[in-house]
ZAMARGU-4260 file (C-alpha; in steps of 0.2 Angstrom, whole numbers, plus 5000, padded with zeros to 4 digits):
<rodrens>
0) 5242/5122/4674 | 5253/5115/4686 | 5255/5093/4691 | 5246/5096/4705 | 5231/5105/4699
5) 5228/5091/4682 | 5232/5076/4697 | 5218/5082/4706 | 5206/5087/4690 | 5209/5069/4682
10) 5204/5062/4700 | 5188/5071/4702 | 5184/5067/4683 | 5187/5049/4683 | 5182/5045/4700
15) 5199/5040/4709 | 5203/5043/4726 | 5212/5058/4726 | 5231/5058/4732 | 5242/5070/4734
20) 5260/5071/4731 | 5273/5071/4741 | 5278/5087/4748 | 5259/5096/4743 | 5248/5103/4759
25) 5234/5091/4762 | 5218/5099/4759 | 5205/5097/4773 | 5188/5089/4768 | 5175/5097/4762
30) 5156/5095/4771 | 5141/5092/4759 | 5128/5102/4768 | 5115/5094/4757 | 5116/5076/4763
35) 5104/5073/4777 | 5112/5069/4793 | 5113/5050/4798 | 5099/5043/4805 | 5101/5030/4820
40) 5094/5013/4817 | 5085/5010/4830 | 5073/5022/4841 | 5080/5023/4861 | 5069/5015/4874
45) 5058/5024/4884 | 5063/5028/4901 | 5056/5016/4913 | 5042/5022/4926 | 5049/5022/4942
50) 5043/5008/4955 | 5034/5021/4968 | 5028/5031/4952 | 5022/5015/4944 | 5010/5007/4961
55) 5002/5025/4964 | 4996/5028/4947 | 4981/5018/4950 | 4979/5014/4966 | 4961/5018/4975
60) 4961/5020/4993 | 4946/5014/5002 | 4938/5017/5018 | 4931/5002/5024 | 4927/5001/5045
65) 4933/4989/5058 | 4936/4972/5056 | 4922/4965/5065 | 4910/4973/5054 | 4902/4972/5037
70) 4908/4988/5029 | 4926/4981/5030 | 4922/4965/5023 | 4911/4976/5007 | 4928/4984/5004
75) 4939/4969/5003 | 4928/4959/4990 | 4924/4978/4981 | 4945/4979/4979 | 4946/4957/4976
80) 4933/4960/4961 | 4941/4978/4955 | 4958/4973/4955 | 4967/4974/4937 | 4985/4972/4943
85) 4996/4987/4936 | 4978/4996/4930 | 4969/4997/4946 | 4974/4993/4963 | 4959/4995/4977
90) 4968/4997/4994 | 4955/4994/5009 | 4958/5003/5023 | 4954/4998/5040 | 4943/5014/5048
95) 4935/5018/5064 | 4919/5016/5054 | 4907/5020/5043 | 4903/5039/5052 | 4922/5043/5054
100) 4923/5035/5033 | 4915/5054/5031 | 4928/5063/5040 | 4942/5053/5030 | 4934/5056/5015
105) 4934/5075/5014 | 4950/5076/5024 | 4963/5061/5022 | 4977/5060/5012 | 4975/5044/5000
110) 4956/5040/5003 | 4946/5042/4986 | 4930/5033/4990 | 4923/5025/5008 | 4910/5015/5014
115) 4898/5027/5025 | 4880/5027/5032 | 4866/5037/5025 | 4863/5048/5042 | 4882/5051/5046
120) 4881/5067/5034 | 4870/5075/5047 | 4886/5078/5057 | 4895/5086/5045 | 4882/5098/5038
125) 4886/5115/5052 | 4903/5110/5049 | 4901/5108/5030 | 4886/5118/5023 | 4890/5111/5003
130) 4895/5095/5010 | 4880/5090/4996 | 4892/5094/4983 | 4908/5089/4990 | 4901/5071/4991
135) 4893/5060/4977 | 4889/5040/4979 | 4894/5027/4966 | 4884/5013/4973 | 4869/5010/4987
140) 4876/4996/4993 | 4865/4989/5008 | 4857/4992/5024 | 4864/4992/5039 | 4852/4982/5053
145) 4850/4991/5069 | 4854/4973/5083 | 4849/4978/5101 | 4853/4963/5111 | 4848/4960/5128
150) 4852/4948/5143 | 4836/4937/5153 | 4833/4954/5165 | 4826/4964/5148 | 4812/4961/5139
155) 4807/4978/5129 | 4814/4994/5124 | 4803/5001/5140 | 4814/4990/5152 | 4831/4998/5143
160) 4827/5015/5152 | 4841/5020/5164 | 4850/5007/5164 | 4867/5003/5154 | 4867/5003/5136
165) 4883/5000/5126 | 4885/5010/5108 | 4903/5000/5102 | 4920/5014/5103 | 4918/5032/5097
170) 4919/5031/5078 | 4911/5016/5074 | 4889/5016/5065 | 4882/5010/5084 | 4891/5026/5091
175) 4886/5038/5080 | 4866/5030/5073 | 4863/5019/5090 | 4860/5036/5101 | 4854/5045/5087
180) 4839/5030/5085 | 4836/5029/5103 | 4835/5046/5105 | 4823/5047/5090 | 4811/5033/5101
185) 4814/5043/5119 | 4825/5031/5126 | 4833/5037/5140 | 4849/5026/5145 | 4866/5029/5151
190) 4875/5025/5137 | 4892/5017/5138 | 4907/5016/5123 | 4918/5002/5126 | 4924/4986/5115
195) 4905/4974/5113 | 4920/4960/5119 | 4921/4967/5137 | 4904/4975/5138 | 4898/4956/5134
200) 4906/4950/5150 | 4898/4964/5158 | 4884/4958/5152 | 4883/4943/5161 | 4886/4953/5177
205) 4869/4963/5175 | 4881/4980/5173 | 4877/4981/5158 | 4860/4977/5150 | 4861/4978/5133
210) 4873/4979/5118 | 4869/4988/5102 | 4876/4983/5084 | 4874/4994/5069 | 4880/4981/5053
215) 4873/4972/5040 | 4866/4955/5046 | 4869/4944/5047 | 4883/4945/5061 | 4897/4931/5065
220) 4894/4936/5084 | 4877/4930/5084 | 4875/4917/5070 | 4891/4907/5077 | 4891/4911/5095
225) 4884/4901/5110 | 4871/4908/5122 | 4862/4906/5138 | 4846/4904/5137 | 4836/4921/5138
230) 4847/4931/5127 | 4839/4940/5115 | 4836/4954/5102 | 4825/4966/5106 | 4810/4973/5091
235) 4812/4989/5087 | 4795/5002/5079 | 4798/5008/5063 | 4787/5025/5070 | 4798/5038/5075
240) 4813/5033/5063 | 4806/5036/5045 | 4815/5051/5041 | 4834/5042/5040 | 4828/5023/5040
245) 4821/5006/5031 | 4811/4996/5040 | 4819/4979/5042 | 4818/4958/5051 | 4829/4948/5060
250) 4825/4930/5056 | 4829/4913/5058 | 4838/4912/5044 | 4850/4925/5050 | 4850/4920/5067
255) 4842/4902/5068 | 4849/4902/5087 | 4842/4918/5093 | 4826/4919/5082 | 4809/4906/5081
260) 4807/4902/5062 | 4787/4910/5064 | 4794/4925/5077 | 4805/4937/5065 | 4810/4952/5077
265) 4805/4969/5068 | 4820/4983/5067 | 4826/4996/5057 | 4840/5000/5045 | 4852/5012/5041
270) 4856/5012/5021 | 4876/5013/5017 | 4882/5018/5003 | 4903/5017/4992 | 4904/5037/4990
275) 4916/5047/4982 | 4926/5063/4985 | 4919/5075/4970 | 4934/5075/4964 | 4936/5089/4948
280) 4935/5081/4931 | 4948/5074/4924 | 4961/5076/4939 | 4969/5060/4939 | 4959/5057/4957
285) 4945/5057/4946 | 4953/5044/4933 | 4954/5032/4946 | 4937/5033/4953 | 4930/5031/4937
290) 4943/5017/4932 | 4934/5007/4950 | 4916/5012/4945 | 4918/5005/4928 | 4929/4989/4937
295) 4913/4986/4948 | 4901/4988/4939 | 4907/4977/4923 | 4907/4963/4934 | 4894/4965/4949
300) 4886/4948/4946 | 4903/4941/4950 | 4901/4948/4970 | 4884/4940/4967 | 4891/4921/4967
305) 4892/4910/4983 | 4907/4916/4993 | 4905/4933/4996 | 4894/4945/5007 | 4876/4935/5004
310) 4869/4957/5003 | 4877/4958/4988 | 4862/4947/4978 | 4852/4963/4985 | 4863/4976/4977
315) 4853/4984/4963 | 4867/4997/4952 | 4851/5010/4948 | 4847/5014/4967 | 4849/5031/4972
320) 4854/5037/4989 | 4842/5053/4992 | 4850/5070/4994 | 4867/5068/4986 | 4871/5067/4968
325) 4879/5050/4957 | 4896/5050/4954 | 4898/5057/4937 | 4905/5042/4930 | 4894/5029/4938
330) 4879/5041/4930 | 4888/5037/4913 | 4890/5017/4914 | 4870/5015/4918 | 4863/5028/4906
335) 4876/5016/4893 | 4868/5001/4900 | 4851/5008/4898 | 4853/5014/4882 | 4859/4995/4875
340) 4846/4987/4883 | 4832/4999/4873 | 4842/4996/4860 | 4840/4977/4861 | 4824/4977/4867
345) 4819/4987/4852 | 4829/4972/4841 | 4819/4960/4849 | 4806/4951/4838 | 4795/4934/4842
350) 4799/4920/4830 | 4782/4921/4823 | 4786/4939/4816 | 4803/4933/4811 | 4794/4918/4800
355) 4781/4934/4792 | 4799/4941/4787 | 4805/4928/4780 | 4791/4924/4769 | 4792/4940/4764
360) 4809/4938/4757 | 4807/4921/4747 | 4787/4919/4745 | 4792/4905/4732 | 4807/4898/4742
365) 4803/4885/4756 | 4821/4879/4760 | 4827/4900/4757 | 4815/4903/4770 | 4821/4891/4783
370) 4838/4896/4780 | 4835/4914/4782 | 4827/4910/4798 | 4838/4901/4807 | 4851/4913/4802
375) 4841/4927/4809 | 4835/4917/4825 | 4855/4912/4827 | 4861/4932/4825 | 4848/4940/4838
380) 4858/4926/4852 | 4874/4933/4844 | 4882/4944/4862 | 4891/4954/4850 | 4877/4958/4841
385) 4866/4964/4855 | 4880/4972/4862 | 4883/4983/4848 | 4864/4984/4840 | 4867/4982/4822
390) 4864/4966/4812 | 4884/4967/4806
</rodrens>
């Protein structure tokens, strides 16, 4: 055996580092293909979410209407309640209106839900036969007051008849349910469709008679504004208009300038409603919808404090709109909420049967019995217990 090979036996046996003489070939390491290969200590950051990536996630688009009306005003406080930073962000969008809200709805890029009226899905039906399934509602939210308002000259509906009549511009609810009322009552006008601000100085001229309004009462126009005396609001039957509308008042409460606390002036309304697209489940379209319904829903008694839109205390979740199917996901939060309150309802028991109980448990045990019933009485006021229905 030669030097070199016992040098480099003796190494391997005892554990030396190897060296090799002067003049030998080094050899090349070997690879031990049994050790597992290193493993870095720390894990590498996720790649972050781009910017434009990150705000359209969950962003809702809403239709709302124009500024001088109530649907606008709905979509601000719906989107001020709703918002949950990065999770949810309601955009409103300034609109021609409520009918128009339809059109955007089916058609426009980035509008998810809209504020529309109950009769403006007439329209679309020879133009969109399924439009019943293309369109579902989250929420009934309020009625829409029909205003018809009149100079000194008019004193009925019967003194309206070929004369000037202004609807608001194309687009807007008095354009689209203002004719489609007066036609209903056999008005015949010549109906104009300009801004209400230049048709009101017209209507201080006598060219134009009357102005129509088709929003939620009550309106900044008339409960702020200063009038000469003879200006009013003209009743409008309910007969004629029950198919698409709600009988409604216009009071002294709403108008206290315009209207005799013991005269309220009789008029119709046209329900609105927050609608959806039916979007396909679960498109991410759909994930945002239903991230809103669940937003405004949870906290509904928040849009129902001093501050906002005084029609939001009427706002009852369980309404349905006739003819048009709940949002899937608005269906889902009430039959929940229905099922908790059975739930606690069925929980629910008078202190007297609560003292039988606890006799029950300690016949023999005076201060046992009081304790067990304040502890019982003390659980059933427990939210979390009649959130979740158990006694745990």
């Amino acid at each position: 055996m030669t030097t070199l090979v016992r040098a480099l036996l003796g190494a391997m046996i005892i554990g030396l580092p190897l060296s090799v003489p002067a003049g030998a070939q080094p050899q090349p390491a070997r690879l031990n293909i049994n050790r597992a290969p290193a493993v870095p200590r720390t894990t590498p950051k996720p790649a972050a979410v781009p910017v434009k990536d990150k705000l359209n996630a969950w962003t809702v688009g809403l239709a709302g209407g124009l500024l001088e009306g109530a649907p606008i005003r709905f979509a601000t406080e719906i989107a001020r309640v709703a918002d949950d930073g990065d999770n949810l962000h309601v955009l409103p969008i300034v609109t021609r209106g409520p009918s128009e809200n339809v059109e955007a709805l089916l058609y426009l890029k980035g509008v998810d839900v809209a504020i529309i009226n109950a009769d403006a899905l007439e329209q679309f039906k020879s133009l969109v036969p399924d439009i019943e399934q293309r369109v579902t509602y989250i929420l009934n939210l309020f009625p829409s007051e029909l205003h018809i308002f009149a100079g000194p000259d008019i004193n009925s509906l019967g003194d309206l008849k070929g004369k000037k009549v202004n609807f608001n511009t194309p687009g807007t609810a008095a354009a689209y349910s203002g004719p489609l009322m007066f036609d209903r009552l056999k008005l015949d006008v010549e109906k104009t469709f300009i801004p209400h601000q230049v048709a009101a100085e017209k209507m201080k001229t006598g060219e134009i008679a009357a102005l129509v309004f088709v929003t939620s009462k009550p309106v900044d126009l008339f409960a702020r504004g200063k009038f000469d005396a003879g200006y009013k609001f003209l009743p409008v039957p309910f007969e004629g208009l029950e198919e698409f509308y709600l009988p409604s008042t216009l009071s002294s409460a709403d108008y206290p300038q315009l209207v005799a606390p013991d005269k309220p002036i009789d008029t119709v309304a046209v329900p609105t409603m927050l609608a959806a697209f039916n979007w396909p489940r679960p498109s991410d379209r759909y994930k945002r919808v239903e991230r809103l319904t669940q937003h405004l829903f949870d906290r509904i008694d928040q849009l129902k404090q001093p501050g906002f839109h005084p029609k939001w205390k009427e706002v009852n979740l369980s309404a349905s709109v006739p003819g048009l199917k709940r949002f899937p996901a608005a269906q889902e939060w009430l039959d929940g909420a229905n099922r908790t309150a059975t739930v606690n309802a069925e929980r629910t028991i008078n202190p007297g049967t609560a003292r039988e109980l606890v006799r029950a448990a300690a016949p023999n045990d005076r201060a046992e019995q009081e304790r067990l019933f304040r502890a019982f009485m003390e659980w059933q006021r427990r939210p979390e217990a009649r959130r979740s229905g158990s006694g745990q």
